[in-house]
KEVEXTI-478316 format. One record per residue: x negated, y negated, z negated of N, C-alpha, C in turn; residue in one letter; residue number from 1. Coordinates in steps of 0.02 Angstrom, whole numbers. Atoms other than C-alpha are relative to their C-alpha. Layout:
REM residues N
   n.px   n.py   n.pz  ca.px  ca.py  ca.pz   c.px   c.py   c.pz marvo baro
      X      Y      Z      X      Y      Z      X      Y      Z     a  NUM
...
REM end
This chain:
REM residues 340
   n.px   n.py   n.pz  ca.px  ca.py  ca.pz   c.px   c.py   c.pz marvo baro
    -42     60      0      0      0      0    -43    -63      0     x    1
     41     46    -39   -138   -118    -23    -49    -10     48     x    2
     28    -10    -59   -223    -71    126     34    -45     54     x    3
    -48     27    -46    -69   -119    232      0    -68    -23     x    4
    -13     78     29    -52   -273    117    -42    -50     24     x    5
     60     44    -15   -224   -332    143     -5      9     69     x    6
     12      8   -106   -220   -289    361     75    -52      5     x    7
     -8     48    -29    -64   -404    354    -21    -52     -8     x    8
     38     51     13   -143   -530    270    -31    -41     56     x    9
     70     16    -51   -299   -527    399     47    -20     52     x   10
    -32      7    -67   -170   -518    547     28    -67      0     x   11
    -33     59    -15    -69   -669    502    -44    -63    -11     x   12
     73     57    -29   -243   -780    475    -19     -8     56     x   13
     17    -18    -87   -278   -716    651     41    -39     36     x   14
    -66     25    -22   -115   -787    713     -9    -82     -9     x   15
     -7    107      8   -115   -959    624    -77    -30     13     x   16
     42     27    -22   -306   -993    670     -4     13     64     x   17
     -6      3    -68   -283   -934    858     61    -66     24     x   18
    -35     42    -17   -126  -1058    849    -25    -74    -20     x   19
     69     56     30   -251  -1194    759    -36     -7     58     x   20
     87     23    -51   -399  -1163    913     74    -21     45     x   21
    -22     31    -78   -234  -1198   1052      9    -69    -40     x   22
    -25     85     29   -193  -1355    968    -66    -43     14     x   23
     76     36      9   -372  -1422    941     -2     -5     85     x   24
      4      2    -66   -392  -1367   1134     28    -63     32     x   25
    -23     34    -33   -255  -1450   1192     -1    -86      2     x   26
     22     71     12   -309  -1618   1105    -42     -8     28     x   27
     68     25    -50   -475  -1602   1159     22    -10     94     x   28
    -22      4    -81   -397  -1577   1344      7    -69     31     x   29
    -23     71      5   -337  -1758   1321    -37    -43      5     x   30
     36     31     29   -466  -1824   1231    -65    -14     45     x   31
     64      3    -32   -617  -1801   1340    -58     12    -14     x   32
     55    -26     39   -782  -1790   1315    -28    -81    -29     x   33
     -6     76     62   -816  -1932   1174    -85     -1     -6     x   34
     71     20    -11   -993  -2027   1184    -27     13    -78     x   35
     12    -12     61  -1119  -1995   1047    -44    -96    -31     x   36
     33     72     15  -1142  -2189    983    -79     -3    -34     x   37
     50     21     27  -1302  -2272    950    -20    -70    -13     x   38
     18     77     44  -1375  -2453    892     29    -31     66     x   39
    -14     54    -56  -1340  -2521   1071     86      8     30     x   40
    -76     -8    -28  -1147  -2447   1099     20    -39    -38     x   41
    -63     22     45   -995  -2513   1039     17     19    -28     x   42
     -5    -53     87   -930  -2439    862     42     54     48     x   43
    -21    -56     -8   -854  -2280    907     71     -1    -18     x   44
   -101      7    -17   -650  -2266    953      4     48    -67     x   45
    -32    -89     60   -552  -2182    787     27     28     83     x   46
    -32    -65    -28   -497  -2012    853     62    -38     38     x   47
    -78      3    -21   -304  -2066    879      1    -55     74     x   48
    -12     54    -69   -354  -2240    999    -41     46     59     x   49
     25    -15    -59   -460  -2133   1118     57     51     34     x   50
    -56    -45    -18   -319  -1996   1105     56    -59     56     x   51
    -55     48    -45   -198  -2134   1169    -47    -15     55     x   52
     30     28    -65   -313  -2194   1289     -4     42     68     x   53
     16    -46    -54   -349  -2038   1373     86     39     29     x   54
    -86    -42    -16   -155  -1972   1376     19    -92     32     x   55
    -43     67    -37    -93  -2157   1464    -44     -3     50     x   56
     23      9    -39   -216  -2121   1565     22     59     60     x   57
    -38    -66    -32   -137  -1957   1630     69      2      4     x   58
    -52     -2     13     20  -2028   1602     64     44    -46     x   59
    -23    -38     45     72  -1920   1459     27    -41    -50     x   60
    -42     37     57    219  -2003   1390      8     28    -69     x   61
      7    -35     75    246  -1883   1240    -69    -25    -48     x   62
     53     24     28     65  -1912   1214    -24    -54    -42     x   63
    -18     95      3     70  -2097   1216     36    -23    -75     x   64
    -63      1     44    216  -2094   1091    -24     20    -74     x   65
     39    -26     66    125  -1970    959    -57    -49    -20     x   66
     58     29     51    -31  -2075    952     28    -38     -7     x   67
     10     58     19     48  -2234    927     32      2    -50     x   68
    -24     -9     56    164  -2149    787    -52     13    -44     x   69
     73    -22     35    -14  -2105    727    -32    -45    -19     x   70
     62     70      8    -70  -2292    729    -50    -25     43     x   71
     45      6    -46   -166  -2290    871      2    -79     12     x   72
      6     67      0   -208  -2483    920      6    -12     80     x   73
    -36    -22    -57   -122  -2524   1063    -57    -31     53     x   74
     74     11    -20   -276  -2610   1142    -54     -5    -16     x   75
     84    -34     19   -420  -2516   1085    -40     -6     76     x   76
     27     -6    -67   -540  -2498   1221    -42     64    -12     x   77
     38    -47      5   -623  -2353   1293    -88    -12    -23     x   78
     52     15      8   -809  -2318   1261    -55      4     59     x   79
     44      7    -51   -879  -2316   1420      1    -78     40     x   80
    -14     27    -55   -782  -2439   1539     31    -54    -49     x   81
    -25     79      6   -696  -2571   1402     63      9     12     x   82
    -70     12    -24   -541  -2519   1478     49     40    -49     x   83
    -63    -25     35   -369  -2514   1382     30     56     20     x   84
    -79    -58    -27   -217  -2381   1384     29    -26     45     x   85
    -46     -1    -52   -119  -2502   1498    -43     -9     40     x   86
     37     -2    -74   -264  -2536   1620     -3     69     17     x   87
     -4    -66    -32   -281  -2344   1645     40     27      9     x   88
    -56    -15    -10   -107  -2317   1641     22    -54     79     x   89
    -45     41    -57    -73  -2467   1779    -49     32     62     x   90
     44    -14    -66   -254  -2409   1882     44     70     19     x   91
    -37    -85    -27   -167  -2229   1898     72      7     -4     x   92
    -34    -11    -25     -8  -2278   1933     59     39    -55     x   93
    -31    -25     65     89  -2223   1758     50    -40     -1     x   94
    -25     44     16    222  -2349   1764     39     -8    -54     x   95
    -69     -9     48    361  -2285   1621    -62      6    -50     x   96
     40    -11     53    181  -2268   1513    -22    -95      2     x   97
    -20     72     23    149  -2467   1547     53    -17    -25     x   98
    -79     48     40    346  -2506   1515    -23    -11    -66     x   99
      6    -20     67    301  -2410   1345    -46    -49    -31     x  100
     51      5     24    151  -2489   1305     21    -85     -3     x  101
    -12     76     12    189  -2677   1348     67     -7    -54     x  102
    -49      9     39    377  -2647   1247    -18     19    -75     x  103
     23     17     45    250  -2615   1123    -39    -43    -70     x  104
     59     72      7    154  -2782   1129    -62     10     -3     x  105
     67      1    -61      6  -2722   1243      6    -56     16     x  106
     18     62     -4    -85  -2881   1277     17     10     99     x  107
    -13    -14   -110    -29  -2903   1493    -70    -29     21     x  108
     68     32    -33   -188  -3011   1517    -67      7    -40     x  109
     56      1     30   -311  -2938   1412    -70     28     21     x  110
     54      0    -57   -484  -2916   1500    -63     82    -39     x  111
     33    -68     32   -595  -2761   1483    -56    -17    -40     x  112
     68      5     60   -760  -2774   1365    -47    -38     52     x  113
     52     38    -70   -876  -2816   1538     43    -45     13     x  114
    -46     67    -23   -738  -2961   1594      6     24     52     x  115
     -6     21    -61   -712  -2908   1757     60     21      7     x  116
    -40    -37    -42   -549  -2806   1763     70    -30    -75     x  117
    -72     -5     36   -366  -2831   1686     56     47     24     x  118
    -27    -54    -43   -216  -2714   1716     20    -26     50     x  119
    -20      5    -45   -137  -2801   1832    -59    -18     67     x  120
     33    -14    -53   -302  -2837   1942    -29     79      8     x  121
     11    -85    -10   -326  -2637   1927     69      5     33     x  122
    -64     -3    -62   -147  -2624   1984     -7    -17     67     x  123
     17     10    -70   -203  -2715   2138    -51     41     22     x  124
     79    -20    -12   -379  -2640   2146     33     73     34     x  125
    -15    -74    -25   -282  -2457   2176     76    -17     16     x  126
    -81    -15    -40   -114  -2540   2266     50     32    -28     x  127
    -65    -22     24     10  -2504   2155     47    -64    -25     x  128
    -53     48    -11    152  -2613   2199     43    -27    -61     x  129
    -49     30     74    264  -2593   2067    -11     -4    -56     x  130
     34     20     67    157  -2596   1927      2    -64      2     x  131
     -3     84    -24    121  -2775   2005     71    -32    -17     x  132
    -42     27     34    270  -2813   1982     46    -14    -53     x  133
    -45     -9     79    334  -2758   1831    -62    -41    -50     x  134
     48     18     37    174  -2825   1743      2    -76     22     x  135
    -11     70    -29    207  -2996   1836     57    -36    -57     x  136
    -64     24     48    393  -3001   1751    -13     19    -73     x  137
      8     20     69    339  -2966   1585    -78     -6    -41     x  138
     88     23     28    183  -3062   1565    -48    -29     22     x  139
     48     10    -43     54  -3056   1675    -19    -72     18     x  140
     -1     62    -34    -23  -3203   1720    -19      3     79     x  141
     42    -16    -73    -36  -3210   1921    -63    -18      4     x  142
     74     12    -18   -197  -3303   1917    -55      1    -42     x  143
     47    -18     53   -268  -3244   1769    -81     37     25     x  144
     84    -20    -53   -468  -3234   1833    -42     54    -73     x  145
     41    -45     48   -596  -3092   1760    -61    -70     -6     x  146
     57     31     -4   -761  -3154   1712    -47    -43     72     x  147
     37     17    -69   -823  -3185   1899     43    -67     22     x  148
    -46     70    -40   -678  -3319   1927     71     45     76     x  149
    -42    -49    -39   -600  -3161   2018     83     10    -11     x  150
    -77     -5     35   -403  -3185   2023     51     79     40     x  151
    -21    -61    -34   -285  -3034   2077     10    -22     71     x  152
    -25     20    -64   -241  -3128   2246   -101    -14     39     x  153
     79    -10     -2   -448  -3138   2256    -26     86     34     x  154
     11    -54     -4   -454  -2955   2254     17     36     71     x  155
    -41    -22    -50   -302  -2918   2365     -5    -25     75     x  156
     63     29    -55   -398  -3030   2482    -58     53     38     x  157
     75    -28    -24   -575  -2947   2488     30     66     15     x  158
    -24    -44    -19   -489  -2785   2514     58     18     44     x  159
     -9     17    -43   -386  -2838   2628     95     13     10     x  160
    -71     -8     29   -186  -2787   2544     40    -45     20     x  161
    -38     55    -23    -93  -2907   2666     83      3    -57     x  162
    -62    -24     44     60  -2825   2563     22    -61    -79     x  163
      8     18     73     24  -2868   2390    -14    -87     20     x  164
    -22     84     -9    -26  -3050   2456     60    -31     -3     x  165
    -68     35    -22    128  -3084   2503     23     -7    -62     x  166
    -55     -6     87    195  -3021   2327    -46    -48    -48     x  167
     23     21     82     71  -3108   2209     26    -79     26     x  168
    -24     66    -28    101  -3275   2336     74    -25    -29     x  169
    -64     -2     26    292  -3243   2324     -5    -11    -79     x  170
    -11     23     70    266  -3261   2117    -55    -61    -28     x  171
     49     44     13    142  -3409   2121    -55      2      3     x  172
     70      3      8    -23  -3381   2164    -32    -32     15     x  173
     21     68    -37   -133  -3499   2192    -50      4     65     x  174
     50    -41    -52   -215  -3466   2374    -66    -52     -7     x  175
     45     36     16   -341  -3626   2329    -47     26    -52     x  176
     62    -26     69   -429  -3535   2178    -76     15     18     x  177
     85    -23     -6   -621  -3506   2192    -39     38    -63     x  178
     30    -34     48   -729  -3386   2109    -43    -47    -23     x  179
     51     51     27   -870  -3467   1997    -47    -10     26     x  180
     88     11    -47  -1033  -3446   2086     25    -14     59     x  181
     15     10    -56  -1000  -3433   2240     46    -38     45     x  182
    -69     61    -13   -821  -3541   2242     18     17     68     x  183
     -1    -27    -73   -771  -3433   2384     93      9    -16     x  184
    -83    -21     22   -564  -3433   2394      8     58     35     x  185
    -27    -70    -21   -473  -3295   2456     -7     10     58     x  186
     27      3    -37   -501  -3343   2614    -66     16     38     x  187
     65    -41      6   -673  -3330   2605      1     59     10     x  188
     13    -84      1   -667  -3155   2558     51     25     64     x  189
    -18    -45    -16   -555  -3115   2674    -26     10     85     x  190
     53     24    -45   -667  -3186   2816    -37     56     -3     x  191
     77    -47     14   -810  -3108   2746      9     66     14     x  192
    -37    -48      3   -718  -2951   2736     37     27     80     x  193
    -14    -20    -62   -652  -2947   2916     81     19      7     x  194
    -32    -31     24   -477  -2935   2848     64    -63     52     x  195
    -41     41    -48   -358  -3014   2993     67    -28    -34     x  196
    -90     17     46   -172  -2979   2911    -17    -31    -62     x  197
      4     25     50   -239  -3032   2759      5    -65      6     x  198
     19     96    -43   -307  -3213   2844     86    -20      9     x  199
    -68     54    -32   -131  -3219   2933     43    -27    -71     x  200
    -54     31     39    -20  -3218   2756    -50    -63    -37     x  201
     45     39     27   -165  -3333   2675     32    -74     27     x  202
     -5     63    -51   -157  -3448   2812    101    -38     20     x  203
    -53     22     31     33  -3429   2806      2    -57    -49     x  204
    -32     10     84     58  -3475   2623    -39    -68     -2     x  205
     15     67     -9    -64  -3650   2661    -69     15     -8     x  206
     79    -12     -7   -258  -3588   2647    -17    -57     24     x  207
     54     37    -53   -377  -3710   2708    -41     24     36     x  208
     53    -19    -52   -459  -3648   2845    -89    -41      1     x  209
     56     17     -1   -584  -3771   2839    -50    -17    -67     x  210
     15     -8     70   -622  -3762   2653    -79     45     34     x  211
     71    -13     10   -818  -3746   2613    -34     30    -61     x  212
     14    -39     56   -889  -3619   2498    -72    -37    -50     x  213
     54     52     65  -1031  -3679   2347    -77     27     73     x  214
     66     19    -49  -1160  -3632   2532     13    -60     53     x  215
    -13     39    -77  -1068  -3757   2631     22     39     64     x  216
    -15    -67    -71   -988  -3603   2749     75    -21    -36     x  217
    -34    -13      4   -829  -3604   2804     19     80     16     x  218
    -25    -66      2   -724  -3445   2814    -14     20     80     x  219
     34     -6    -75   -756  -3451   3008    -69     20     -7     x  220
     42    -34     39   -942  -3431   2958    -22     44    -51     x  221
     12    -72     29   -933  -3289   2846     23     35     53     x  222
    -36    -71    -33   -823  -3191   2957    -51      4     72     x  223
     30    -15    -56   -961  -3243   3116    -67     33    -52     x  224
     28    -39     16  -1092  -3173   2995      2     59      2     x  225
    -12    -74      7  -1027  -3007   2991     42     27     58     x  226
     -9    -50    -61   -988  -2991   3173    102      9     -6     x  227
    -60     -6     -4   -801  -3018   3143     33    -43     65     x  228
      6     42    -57   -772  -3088   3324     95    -24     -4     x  229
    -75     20     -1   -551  -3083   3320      8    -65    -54     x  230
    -17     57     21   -564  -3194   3178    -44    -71      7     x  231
     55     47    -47   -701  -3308   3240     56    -35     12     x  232
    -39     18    -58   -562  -3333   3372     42    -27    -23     x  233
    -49     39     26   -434  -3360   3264      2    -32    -33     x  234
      8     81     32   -510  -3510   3172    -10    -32     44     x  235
     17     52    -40   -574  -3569   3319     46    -31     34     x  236
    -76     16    -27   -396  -3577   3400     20    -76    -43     x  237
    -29     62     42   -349  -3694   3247    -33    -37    -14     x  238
     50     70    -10   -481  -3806   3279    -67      0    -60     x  239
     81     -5     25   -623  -3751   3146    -49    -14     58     x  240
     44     16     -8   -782  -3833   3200    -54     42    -14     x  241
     48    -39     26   -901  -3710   3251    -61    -18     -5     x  242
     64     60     24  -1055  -3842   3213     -1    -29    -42     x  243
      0     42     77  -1024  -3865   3034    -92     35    -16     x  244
     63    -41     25  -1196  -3838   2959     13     -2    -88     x  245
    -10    -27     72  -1206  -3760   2791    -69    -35    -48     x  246
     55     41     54  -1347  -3810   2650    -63     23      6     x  247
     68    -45    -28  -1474  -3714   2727    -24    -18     54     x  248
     30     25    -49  -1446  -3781   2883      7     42     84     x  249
    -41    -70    -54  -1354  -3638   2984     50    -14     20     x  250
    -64     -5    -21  -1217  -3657   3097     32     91     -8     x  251
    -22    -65      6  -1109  -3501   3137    -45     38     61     x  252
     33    -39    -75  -1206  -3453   3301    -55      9    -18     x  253
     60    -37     41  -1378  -3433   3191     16     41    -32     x  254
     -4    -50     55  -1289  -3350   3065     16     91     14     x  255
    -34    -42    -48  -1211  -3241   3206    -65     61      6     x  256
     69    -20    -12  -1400  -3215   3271    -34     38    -48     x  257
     50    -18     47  -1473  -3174   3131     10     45    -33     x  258
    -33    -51     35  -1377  -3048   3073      3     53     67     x  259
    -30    -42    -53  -1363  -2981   3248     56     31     39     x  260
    -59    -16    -13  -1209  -2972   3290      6    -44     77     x  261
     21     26   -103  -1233  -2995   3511     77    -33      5     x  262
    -40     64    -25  -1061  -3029   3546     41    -41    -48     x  263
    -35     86     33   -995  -3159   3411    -63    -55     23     x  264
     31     43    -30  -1141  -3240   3470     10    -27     50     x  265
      5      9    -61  -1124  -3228   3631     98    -45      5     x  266
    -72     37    -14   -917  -3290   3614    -37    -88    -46     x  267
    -28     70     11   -968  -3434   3504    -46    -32     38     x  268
     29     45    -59  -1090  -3493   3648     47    -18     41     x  269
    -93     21    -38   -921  -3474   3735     23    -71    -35     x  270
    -35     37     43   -872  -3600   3601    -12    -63      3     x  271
     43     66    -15  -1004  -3720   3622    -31    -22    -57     x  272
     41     19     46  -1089  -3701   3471    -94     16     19     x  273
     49     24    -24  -1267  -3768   3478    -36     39    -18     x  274
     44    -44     -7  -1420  -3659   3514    -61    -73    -45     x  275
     37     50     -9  -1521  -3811   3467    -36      2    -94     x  276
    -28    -17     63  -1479  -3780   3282    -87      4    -39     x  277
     44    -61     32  -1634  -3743   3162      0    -38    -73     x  278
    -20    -28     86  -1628  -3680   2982    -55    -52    -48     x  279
     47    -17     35  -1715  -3728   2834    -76     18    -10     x  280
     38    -28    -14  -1802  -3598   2848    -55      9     81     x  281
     51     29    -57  -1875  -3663   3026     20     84     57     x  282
    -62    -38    -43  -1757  -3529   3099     65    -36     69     x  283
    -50     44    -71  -1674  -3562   3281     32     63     17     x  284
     -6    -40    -28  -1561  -3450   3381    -41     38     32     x  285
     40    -52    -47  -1674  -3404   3481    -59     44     -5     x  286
     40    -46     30  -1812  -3359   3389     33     69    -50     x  287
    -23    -57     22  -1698  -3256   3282     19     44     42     x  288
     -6    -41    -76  -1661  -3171   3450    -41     36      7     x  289
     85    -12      4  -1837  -3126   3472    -13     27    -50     x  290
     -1    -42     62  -1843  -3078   3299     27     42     13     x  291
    -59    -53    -12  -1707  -2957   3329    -31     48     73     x  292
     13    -23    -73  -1792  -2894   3481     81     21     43     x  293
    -77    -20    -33  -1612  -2927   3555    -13    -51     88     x  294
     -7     24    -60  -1646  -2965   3741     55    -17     18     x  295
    -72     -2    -30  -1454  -2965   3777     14   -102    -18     x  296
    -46     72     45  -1424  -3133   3668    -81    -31     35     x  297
     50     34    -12  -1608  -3211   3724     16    -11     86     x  298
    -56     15    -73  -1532  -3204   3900     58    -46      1     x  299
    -76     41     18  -1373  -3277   3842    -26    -68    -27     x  300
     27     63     29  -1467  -3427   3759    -46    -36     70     x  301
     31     16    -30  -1572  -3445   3908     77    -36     59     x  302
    -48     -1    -47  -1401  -3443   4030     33    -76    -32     x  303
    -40     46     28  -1316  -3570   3897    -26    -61     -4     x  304
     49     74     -9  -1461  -3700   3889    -56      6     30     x  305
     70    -25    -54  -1605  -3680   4025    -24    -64    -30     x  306
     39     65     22  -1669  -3868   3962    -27     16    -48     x  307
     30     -1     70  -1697  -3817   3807    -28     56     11     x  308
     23    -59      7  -1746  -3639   3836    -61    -37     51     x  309
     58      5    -42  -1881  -3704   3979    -37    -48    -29     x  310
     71     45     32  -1963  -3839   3846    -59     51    -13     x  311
     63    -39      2  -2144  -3777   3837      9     32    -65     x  312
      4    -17     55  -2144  -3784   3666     31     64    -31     x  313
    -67    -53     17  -1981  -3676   3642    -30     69     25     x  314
     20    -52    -45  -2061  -3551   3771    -49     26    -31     x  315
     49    -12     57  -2221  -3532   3689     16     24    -74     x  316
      1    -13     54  -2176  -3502   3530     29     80     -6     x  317
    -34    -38      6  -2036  -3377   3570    -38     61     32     x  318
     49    -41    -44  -2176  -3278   3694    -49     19    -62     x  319
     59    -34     27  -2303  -3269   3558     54     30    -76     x  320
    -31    -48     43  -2182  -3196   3430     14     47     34     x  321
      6    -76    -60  -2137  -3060   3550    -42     29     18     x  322
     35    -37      2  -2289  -3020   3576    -39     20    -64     x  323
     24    -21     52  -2339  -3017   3393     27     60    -23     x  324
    -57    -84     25  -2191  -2875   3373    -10     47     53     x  325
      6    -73    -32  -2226  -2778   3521     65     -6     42     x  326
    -62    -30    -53  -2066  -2816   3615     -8    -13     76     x  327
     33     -2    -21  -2139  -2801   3768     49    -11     84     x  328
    -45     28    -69  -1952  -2825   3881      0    -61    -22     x  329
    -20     64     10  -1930  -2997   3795    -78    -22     32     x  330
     74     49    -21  -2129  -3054   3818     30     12    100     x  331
    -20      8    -65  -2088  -2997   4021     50    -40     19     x  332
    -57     53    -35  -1926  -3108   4042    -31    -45    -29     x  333
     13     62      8  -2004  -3250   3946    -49    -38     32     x  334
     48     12    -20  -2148  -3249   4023     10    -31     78     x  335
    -17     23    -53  -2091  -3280   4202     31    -56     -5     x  336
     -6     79     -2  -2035  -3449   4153    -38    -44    -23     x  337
     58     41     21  -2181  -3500   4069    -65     -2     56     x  338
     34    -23    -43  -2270  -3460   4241     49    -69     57     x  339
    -41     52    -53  -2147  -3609   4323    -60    -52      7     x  340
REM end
């Protein structure tokens, strides 16, 4: 009899510590794998705020619910990234785990530990519409900027979300905003970026086209930097001036050059921007041509201004850089005019 007594004993310890390891499991499942702090981290999450963090991040409403009956702090931050329960709940698209969390008094504009991210510019960052908008109507500020001066209509810009423009516009955004350094509006980026539909609602909603970034470039000049020739076209249509020079001393047809990009070059010679141009840096089209060992565009400069391409000086110079690099088709075409 106590044989039997003492094997159930053992059996039902067996039982309630196998039902003990799924529990523990299934927390840890949640939980993740948790950093081991040292003098240079941030203090170490209690147990319950990383639990919440990591379940709103999976959208585990139950989850959500237990830790915060647990006390969890409704904007703790993780220990890697800074980022809250509702930013990982809005980046992945959780929306009934934001409702929860803001009808909790989750901060809507509270910024991650690094400054760069809030939920609702993570909402944009991974296109989720209706987070955007539900985080708009209770809270959000539309032009609430991270650390960089980066606002969500900034973002939805450089990535090029003609969509979401429309929507953050539609609730006030301001399309004039500039980041801090480089005081580039949305425009800008979306120039830079190559991002057409984006330009058109921008330019809709009142953009300045001819707005000048902290280099003295307009958005026409970023987008001929990077070889974006359609929108080139479509500032140049609305009368951007492609002979603004920047603080360096670059129009768009050096900047074109110099980056290599043959035909925005070659259209804004179409344009009638000046070969004549030189940098700063004692940079001309045409030597950056030559630099580039781009015969195609050193042709095209020669076709667009023969006066200027046949000064000695100009000729000479551009002949003995070509032959300092070895490009050995440019030294042959230049050379036959320095033989006039």
């Amino acid at each position: 009899m106590s044989f039997l007594f003492g094997l159930t004993c053992i059996c039902w310890f067996l039982v309630v510590y196998q039902s003990r390891a799924v529990e523990v499991k299934q927390v840890d499942d949640i939980k993740g794998t948790r950093s081991n702090p040292n003098s240079n981290d941030p203090p170490p999450l209690r147990e319950v705020d990383d639990f919440l963090i990591q379940a709103a991040s999976r959208g585990l409403m139950a989850e959500v619910k237990k830790a915060l009956s647990k006390g969890a702090h409704l904007d703790a931050e993780d220990a890697d990234t800074g980022n809250t329960a509702m930013m990982w709940a809005a980046a992945n698209g959780h929306t009934e785990v934001v409702r929860h969390l803001l009808q909790k008094g989750a901060n809507p504009n509270k910024t991650s530990r690094k400054g760069d991210k809030t939920a609702l510019i993570w909402a944009v960052f991974h296109q989720k519409r209706d987070i955007i908008g539900f985080l708009l109507d209770k809270g959000a500020q539309v032009d609430f900027p991270n650390r960089r001066g980066d606002t969500p209509l900034i973002v939805a810009a450089y990535r090029g979300y003609h969509d979401i423009i429309d929507d953050l516009i539609t609730k006030g955004a301001n399309v004039h905003h500039r980041t801090k350094e480089n005081e580039y509006t949305a425009l800008h980026l979306a120039a830079y970026q190559g991002q057409f539909n984006a330009i058109e609602s921008l330019i809709a909603a009142g953009a300045d086209i001819h707005s000048l970034d902290a280099a003295g470039r307009t958005p026409l000049m970023l987008a001929a930097m990077n070889g974006h020739d359609d929108i080139v076209m479509r500032f140049a249509d609305d009368g951007v001036d492609v002979n603004i020079i920047d603080l360096e001393g670059n129009n768009a047809l050096l900047l074109a050059v110099i980056n290599n990009h043959t035909e925005t070059a070659n259209f804004l010679l179409q344009l009638g921007s000046s070969v004549k141009i030189k940098s700063k840096q004692r940079k001309t089209p045409l030597y950056s041509a030559v630099l580039n060992n781009n015969l195609n565009l050193v042709r095209s400069i020669y076709l667009y201004d023969i006066d200027y391409f046949m000064q000695r000086k100009v000729l000479s110079k551009s002949l003995e850089l070509a032959r300092q690099k070895g490009f050995d088709d440019i030294v042959t075409f230049i050379s036959q005019f320095q033989e006039l």
